[in-house]
Z-matrix of the N, CA and C atoms (Angstrom, degrees):
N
C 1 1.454
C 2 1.526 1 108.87
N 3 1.527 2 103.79 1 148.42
C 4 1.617 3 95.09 2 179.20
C 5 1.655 4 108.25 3 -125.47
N 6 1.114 5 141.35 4 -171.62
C 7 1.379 6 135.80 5 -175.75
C 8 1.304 7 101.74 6 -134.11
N 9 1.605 8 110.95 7 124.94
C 10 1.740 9 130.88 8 -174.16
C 11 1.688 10 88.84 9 -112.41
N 12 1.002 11 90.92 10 173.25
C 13 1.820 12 124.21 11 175.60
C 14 1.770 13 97.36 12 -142.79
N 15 1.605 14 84.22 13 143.13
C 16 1.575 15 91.69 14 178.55
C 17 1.343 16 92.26 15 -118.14
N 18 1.555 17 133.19 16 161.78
C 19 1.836 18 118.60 17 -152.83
C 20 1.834 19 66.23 18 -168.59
N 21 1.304 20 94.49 19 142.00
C 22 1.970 21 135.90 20 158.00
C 23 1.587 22 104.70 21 -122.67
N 24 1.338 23 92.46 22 112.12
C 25 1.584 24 110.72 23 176.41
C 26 1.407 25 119.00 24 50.30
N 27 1.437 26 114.46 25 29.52
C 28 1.061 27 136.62 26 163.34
C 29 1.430 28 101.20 27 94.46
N 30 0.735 29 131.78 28 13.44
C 31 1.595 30 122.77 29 161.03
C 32 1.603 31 122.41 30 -111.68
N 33 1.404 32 98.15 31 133.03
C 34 1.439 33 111.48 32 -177.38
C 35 1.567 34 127.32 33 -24.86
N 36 0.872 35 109.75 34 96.01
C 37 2.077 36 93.70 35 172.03
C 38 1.549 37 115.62 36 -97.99
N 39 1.395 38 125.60 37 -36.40
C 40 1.403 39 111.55 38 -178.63
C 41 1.552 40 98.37 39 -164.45
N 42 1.216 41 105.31 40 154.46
C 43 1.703 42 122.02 41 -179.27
C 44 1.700 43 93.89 42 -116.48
N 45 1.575 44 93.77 43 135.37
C 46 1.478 45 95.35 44 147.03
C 47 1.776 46 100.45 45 -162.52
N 48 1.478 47 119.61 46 -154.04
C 49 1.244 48 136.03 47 -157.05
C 50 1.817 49 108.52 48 -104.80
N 51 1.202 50 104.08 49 119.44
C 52 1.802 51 89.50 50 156.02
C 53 1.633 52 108.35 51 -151.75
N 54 0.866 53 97.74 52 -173.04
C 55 1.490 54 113.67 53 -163.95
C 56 1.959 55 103.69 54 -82.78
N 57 1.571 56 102.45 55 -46.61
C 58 1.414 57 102.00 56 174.03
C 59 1.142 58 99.89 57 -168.97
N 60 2.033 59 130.32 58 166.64
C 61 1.167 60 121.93 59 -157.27
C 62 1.641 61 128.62 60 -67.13
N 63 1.893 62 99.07 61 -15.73
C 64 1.242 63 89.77 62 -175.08
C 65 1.826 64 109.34 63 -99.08
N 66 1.594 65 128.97 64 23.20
C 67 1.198 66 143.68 65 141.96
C 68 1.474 67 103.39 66 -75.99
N 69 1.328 68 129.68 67 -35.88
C 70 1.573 69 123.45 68 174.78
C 71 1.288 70 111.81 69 -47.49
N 72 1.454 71 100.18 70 -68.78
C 73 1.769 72 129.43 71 -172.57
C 74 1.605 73 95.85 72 -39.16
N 75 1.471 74 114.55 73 -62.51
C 76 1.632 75 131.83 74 -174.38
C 77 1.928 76 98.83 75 -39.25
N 78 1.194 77 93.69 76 -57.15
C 79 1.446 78 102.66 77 -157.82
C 80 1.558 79 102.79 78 -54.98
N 81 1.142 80 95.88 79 -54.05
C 82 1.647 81 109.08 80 -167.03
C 83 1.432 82 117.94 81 -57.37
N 84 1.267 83 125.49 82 -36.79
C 85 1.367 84 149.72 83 -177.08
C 86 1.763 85 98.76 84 -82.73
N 87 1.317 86 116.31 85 -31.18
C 88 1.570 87 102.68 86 169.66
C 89 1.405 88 133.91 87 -18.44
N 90 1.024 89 138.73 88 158.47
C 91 1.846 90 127.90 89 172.00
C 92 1.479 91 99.95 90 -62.80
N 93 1.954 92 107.93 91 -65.12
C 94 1.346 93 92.16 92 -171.19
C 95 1.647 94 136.99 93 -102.00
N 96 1.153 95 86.89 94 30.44
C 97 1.804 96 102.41 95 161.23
C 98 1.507 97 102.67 96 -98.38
N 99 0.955 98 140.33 97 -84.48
C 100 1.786 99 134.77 98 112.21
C 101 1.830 100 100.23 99 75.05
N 102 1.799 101 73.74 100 -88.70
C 103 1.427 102 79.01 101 -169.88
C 104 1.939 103 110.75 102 -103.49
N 105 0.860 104 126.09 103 29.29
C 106 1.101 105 150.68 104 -174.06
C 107 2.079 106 98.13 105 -97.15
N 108 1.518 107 92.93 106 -76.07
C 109 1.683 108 94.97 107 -167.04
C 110 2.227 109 96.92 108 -69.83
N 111 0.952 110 108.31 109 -14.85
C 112 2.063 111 111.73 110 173.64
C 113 1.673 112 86.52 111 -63.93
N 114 1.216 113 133.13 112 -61.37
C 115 1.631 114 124.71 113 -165.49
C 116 1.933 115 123.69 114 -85.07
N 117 1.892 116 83.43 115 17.35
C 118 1.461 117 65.66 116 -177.00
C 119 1.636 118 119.89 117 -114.18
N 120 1.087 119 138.70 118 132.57
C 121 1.228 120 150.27 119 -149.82
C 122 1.414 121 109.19 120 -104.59
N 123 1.425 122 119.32 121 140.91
C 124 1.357 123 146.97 122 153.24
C 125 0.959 124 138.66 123 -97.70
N 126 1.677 125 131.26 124 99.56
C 127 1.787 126 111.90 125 172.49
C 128 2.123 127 95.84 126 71.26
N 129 1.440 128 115.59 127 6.52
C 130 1.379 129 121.78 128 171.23
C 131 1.413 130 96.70 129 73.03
N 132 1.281 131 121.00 130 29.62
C 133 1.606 132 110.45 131 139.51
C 134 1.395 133 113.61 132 -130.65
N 135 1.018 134 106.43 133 129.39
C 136 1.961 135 125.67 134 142.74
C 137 1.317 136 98.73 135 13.91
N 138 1.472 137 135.99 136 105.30
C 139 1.844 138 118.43 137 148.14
C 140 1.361 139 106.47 138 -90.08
N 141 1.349 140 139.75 139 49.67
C 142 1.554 141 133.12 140 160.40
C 143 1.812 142 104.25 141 -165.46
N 144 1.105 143 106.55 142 112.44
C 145 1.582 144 97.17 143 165.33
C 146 1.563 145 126.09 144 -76.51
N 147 1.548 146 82.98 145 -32.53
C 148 2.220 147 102.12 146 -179.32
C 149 1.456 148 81.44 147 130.55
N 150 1.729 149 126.30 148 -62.65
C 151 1.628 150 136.36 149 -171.37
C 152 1.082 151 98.77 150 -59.02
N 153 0.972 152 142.90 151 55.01
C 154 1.837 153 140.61 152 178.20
C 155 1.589 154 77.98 153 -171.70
N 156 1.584 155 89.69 154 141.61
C 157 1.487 156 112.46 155 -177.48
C 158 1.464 157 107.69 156 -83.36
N 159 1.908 158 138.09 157 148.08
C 160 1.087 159 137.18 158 179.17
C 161 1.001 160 93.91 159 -106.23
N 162 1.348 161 131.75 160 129.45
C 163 1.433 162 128.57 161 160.75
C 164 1.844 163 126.71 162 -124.07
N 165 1.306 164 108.15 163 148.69
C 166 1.631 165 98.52 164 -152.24
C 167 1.935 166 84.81 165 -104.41
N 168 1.351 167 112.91 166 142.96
C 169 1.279 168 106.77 167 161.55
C 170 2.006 169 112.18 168 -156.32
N 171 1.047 170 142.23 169 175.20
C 172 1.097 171 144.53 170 -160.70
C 173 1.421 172 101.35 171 -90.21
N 174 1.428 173 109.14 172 139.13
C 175 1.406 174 140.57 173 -156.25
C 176 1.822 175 95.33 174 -72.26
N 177 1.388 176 117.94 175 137.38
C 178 1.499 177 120.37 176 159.66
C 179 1.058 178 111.23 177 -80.95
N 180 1.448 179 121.05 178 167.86
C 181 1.266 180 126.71 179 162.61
C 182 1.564 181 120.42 180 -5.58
N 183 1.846 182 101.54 181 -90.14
C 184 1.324 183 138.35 182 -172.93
C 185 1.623 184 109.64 183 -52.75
N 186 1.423 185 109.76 184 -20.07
C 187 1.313 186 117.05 185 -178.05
C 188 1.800 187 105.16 186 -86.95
N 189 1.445 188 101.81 187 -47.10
C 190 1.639 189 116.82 188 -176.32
C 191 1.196 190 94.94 189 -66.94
N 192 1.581 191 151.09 190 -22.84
C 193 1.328 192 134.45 191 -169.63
C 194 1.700 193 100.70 192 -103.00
N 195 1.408 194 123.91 193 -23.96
C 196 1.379 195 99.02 194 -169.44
C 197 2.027 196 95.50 195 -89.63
N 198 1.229 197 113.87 196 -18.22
C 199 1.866 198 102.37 197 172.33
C 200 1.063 199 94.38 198 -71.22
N 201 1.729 200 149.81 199 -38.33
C 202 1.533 201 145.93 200 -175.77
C 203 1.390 202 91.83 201 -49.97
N 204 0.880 203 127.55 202 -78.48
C 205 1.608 204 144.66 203 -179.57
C 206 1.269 205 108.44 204 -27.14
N 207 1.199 206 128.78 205 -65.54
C 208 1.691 207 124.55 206 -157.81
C 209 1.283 208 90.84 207 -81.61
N 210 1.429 209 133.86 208 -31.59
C 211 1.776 210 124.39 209 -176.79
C 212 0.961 211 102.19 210 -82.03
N 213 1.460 212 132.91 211 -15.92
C 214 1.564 213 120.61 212 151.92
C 215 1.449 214 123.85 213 -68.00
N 216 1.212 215 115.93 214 4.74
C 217 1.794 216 99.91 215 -152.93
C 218 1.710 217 74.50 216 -116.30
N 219 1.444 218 117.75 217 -28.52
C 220 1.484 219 113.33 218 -167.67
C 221 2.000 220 101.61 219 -102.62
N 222 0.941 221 139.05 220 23.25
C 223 1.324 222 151.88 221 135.76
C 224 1.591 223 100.14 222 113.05
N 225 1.128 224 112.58 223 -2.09
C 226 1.481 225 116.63 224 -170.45
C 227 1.580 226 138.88 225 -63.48
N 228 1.155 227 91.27 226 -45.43
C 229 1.963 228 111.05 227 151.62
C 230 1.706 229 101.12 228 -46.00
N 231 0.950 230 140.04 229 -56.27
C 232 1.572 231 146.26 230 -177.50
C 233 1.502 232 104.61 231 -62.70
N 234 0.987 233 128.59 232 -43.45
C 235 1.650 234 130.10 233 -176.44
C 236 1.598 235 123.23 234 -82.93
N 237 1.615 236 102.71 235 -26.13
C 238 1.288 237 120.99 236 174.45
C 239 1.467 238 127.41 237 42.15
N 240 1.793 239 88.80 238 36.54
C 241 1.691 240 103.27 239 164.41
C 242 1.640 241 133.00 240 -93.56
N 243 0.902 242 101.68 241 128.30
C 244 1.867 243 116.17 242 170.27
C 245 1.535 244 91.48 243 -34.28
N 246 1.358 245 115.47 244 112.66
C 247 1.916 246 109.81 245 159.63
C 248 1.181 247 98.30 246 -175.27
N 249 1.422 248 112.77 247 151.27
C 250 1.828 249 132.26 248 -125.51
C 251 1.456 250 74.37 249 -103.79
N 252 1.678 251 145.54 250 81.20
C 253 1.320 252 124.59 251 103.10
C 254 1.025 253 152.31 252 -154.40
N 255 1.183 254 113.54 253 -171.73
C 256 1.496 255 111.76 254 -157.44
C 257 1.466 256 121.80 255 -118.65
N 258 1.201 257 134.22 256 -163.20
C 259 1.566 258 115.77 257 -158.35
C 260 1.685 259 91.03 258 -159.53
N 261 1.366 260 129.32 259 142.63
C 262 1.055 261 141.23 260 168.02
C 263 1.588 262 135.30 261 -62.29
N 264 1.534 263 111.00 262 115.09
C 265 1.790 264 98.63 263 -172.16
C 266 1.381 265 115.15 264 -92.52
N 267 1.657 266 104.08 265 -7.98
C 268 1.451 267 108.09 266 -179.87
C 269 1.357 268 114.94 267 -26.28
N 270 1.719 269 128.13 268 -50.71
C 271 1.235 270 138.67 269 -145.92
C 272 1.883 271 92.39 270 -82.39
N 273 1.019 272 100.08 271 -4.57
C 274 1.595 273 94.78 272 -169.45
C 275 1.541 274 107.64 273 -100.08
N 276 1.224 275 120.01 274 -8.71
C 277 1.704 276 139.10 275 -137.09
C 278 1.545 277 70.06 276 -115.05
N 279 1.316 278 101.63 277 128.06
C 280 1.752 279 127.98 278 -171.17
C 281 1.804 280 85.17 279 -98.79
């Protein structure tokens, strides 16, 4: 598995796991990932209108360690199962 970031106008919205970019692309475009990152808010605005392009690209460092992190904190790194999620970069987004 490798770790993508999905980014609105170039800024980070969420990290998670896939197999390769066009399982990323798949994932991201889902209904309810989809419509999941459309409701999610920053600083109490909207980071996605839909009119802003989503784009999927491979996780940095700092990005690959804080999804390492939260699938550690939720037991998942230990179980080492394939499962659809992902973790928020908002908090990282200066």
């Amino acid at each position: 598995m490798h770790t993508f970031v999905a980014e609105v106008d170039g800024k980070p919205v969420i990290a998670f796991q896939a197999k390769n970019k066009a399982e990323a692309k798949a994932f991201v475009e889902s209904k309810p990932v989809n419509s999941e990152i459309r409701t999610m808010k920053h600083r109490g605005k909207r980071i996605w209108d839909k009119a802003s392009e989503l784009r999927v690209r491979a996780a940095n460092p700092a990005e690959r360690r804080h999804l390492a992190m939260s699938m550690l904190s939720m037991g998942l790194l230990a179980k080492r199962i394939d499962v659809n999620y992902w973790v928020s970069l908002l908090s990282m987004t200066v």
